[in-house]
mmCIF file of the C-alpha atoms, coordinates in Angstrom:
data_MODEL
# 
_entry.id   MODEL 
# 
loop_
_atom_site.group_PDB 
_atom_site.id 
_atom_site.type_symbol 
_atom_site.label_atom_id 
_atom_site.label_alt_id 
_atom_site.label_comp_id 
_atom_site.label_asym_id 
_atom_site.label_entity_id 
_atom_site.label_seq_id 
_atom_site.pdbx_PDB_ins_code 
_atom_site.Cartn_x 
_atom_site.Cartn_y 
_atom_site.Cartn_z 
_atom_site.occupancy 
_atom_site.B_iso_or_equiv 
_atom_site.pdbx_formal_charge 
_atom_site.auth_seq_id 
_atom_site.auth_comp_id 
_atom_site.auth_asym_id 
_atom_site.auth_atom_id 
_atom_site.pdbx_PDB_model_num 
ATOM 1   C CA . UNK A 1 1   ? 5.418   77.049  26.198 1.00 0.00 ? 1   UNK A CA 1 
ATOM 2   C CA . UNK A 1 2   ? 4.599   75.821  29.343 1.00 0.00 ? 2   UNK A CA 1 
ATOM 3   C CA . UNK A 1 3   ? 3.371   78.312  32.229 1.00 0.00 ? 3   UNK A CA 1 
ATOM 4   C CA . UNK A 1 4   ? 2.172   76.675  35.378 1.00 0.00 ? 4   UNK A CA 1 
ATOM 5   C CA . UNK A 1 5   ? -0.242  79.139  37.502 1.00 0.00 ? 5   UNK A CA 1 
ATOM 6   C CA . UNK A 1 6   ? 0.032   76.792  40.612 1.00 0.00 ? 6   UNK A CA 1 
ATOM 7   C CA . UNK A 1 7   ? 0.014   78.762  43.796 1.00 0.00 ? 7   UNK A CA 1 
ATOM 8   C CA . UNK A 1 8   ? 3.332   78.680  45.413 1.00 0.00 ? 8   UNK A CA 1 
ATOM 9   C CA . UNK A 1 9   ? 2.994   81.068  48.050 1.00 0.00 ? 9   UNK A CA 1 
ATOM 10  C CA . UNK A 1 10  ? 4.284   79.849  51.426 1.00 0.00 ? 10  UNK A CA 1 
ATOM 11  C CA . UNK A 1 11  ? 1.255   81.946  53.544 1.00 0.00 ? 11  UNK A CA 1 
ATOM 12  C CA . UNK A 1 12  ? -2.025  82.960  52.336 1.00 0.00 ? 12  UNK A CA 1 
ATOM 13  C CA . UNK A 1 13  ? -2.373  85.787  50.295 1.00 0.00 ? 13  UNK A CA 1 
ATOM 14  C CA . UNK A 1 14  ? -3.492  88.833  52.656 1.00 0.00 ? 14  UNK A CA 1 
ATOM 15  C CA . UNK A 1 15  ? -6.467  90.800  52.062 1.00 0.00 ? 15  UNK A CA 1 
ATOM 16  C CA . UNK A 1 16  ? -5.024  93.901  51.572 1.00 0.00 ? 16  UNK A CA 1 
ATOM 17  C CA . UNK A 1 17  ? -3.050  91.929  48.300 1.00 0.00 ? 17  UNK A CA 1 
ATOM 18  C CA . UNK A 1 18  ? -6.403  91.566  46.896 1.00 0.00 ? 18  UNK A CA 1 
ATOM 19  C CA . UNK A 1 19  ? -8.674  94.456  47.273 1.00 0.00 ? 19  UNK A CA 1 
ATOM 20  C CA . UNK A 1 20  ? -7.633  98.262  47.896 1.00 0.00 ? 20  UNK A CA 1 
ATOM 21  C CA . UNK A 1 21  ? -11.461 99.858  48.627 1.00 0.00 ? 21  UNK A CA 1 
ATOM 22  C CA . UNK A 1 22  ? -14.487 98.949  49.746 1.00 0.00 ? 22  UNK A CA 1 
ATOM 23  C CA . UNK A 1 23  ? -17.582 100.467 48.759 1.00 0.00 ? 23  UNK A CA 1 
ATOM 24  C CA . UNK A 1 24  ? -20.876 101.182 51.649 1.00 0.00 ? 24  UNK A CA 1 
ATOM 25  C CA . UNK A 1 25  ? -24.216 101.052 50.230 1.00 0.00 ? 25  UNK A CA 1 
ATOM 26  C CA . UNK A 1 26  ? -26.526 100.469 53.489 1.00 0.00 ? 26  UNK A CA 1 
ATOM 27  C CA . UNK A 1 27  ? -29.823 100.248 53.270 1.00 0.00 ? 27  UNK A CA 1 
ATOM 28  C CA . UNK A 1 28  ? -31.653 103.696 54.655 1.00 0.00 ? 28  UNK A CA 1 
ATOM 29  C CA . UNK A 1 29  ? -28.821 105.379 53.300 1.00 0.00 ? 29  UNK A CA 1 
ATOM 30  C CA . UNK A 1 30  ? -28.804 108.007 50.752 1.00 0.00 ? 30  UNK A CA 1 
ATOM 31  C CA . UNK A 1 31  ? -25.640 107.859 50.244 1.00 0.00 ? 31  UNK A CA 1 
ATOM 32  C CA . UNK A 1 32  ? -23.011 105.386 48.990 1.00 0.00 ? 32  UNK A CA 1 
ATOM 33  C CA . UNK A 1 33  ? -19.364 105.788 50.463 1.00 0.00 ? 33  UNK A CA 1 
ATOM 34  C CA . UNK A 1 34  ? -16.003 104.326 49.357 1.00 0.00 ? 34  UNK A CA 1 
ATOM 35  C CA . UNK A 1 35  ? -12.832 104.050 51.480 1.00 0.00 ? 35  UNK A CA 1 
ATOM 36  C CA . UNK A 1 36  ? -9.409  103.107 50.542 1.00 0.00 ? 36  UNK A CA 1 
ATOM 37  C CA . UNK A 1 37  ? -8.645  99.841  52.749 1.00 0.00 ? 37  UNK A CA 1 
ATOM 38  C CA . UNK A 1 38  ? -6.000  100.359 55.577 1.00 0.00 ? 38  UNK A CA 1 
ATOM 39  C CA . UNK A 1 39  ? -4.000  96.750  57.003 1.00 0.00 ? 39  UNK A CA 1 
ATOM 40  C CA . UNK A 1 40  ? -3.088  98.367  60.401 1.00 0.00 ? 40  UNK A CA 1 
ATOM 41  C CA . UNK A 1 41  ? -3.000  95.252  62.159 1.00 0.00 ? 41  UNK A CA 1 
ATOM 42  C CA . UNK A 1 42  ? -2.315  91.177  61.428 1.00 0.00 ? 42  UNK A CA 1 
ATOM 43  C CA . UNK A 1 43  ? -5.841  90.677  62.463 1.00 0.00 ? 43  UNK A CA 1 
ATOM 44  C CA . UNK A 1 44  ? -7.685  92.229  59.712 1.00 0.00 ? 44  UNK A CA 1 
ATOM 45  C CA . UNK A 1 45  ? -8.499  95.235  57.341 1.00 0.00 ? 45  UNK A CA 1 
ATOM 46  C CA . UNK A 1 46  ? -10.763 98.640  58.414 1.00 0.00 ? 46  UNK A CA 1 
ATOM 47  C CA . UNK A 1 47  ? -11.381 101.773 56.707 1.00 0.00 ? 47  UNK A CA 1 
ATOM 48  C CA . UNK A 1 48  ? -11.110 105.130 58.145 1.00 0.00 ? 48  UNK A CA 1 
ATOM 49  C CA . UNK A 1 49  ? -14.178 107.257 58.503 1.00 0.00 ? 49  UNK A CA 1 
ATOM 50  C CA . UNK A 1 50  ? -14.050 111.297 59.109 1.00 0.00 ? 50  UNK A CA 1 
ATOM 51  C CA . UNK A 1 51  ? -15.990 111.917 62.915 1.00 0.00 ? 51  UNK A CA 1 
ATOM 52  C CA . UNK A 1 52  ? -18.888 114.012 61.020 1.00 0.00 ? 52  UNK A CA 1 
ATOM 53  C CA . UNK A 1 53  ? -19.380 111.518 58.440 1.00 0.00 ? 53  UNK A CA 1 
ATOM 54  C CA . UNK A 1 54  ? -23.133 110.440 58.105 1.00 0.00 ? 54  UNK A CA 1 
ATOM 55  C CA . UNK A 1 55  ? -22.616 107.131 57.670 1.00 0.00 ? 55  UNK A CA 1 
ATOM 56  C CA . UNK A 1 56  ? -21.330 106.291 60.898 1.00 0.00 ? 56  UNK A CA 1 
ATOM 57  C CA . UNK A 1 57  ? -25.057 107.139 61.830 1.00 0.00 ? 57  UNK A CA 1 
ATOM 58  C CA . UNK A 1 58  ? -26.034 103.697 60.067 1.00 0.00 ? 58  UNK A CA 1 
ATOM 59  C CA . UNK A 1 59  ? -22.985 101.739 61.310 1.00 0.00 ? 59  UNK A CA 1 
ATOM 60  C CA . UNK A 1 60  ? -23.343 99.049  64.111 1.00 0.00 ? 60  UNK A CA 1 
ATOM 61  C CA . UNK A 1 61  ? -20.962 96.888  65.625 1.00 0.00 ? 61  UNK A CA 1 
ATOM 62  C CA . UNK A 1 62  ? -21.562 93.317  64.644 1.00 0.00 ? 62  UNK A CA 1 
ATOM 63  C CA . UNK A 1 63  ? -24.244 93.806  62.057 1.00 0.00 ? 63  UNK A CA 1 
ATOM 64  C CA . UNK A 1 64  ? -23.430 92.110  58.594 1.00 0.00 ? 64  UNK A CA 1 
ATOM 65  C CA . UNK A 1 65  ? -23.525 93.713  55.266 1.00 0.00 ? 65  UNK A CA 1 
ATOM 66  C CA . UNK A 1 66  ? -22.883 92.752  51.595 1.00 0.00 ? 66  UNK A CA 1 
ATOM 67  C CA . UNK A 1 67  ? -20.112 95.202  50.404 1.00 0.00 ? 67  UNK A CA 1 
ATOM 68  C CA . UNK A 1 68  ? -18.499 95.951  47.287 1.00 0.00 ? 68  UNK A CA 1 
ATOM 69  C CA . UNK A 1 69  ? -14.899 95.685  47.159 1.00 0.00 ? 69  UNK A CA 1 
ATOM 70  C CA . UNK A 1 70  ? -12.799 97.146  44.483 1.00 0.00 ? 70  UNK A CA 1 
ATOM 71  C CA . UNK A 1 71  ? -9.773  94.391  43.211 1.00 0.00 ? 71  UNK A CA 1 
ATOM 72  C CA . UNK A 1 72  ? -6.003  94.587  42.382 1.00 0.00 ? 72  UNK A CA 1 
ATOM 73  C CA . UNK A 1 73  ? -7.372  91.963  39.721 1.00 0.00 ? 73  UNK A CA 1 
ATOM 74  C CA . UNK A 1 74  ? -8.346  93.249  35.964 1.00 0.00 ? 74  UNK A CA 1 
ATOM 75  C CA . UNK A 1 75  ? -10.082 90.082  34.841 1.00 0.00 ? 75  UNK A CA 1 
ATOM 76  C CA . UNK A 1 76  ? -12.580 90.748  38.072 1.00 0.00 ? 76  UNK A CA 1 
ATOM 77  C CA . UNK A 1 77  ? -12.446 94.079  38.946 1.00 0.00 ? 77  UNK A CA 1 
ATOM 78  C CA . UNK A 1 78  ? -15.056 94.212  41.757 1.00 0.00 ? 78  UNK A CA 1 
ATOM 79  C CA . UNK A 1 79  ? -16.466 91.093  44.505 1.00 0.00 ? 79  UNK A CA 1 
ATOM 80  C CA . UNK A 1 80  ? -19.925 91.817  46.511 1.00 0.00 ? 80  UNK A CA 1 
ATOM 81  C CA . UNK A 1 81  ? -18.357 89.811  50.008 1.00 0.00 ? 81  UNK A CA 1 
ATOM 82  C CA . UNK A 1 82  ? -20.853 89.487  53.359 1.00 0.00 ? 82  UNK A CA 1 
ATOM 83  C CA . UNK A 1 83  ? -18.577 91.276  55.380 1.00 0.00 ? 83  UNK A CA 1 
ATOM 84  C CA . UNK A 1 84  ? -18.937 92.281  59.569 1.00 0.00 ? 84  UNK A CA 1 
ATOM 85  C CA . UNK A 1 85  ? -18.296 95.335  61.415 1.00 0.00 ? 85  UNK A CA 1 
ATOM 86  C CA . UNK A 1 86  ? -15.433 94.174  64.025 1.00 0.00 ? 86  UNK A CA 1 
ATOM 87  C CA . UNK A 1 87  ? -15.323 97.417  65.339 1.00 0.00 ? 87  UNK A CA 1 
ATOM 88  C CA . UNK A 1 88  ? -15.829 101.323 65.598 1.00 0.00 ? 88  UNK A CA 1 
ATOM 89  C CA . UNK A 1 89  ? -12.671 102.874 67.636 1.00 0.00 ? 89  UNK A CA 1 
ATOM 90  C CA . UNK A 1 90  ? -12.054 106.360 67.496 1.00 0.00 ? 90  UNK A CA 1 
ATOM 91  C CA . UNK A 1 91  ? -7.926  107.353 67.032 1.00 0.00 ? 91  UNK A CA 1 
ATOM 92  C CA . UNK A 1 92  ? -7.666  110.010 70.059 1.00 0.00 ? 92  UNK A CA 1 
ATOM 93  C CA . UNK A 1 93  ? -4.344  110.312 69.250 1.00 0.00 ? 93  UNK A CA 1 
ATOM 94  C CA . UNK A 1 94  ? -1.638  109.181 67.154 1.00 0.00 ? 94  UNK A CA 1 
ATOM 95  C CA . UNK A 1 95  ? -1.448  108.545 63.285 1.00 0.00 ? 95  UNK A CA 1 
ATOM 96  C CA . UNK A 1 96  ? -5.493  109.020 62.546 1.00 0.00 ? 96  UNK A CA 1 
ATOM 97  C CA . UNK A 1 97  ? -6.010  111.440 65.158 1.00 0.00 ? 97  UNK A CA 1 
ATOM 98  C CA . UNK A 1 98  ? -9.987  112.725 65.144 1.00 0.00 ? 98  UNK A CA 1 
ATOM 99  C CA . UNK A 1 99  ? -10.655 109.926 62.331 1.00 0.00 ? 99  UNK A CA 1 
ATOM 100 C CA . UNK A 1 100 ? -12.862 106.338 63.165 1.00 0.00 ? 100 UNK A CA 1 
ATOM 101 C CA . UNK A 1 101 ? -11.349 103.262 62.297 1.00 0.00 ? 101 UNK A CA 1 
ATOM 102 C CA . UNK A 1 102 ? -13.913 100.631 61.434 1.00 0.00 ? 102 UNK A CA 1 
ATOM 103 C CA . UNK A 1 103 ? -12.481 97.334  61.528 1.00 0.00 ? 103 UNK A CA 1 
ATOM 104 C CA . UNK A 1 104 ? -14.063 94.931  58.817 1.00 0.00 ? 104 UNK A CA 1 
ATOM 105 C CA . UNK A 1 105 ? -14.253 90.935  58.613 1.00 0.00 ? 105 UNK A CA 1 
ATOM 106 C CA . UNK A 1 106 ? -14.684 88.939  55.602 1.00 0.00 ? 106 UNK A CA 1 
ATOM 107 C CA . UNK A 1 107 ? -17.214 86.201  56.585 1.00 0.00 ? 107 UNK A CA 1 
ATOM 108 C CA . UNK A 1 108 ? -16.959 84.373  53.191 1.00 0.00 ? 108 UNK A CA 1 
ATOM 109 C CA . UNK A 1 109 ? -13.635 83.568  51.384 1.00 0.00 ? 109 UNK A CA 1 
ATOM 110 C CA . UNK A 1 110 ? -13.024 84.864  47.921 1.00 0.00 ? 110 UNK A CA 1 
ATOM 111 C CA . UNK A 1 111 ? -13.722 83.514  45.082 1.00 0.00 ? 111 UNK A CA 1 
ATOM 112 C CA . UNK A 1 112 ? -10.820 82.119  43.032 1.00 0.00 ? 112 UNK A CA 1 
# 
């Protein structure tokens, strides 16, 4: 039997196909955090922090981290990807009322 794994998808496969948390472990830090991932918008992923949460203490727009994210993939479970910090908005109203949404960027593709 012949099985043929090409890819024949007719856009790229979305971030949120591939991963569904990401895992914080900043330097300074005591503490390590993990969020589920949220796809609120075609521009890319962000996790939603609770407004007394400690670790938006050590969160900066722009500054570059490597983080852990947790796979939809068995065979490779978890990727370390150098990821930015798009943004920190706070949801004054709406869905995530009270919560932060920080909007991540994947600076380095996967690896296949």
């Amino acid at each position: 039997m012949n099985v043929d794994f090409t890819e024949k998808r007719s856009e790229p496969r979305r971030i949120i196909d591939q991963y569904h948390s990401v895992e914080f472990s900043l330097r300074d830090c005591a503490f390590t955090y993990q969020f589920k991932i949220w796809d609120i918008s075609s521009k890319g992923i962000c996790v939603l922090v609770k407004e007394d949460s400690n670790l938006l203490n050590y969160l900066k727009v722009g500054s570059v981290s490597e983080l852990k994210y947790y796979t939809n993939n068995v065979l490779k479970p978890i990727e370390y990807l150098k990821t930015k910090i798009r943004h920190i908005t706070k949801d004054e109203e709406g869905r995530f009322k009270g919560l932060y949404l920080v909007g991540l960027s994947i600076l380095e593709p996967p690896k296949p």
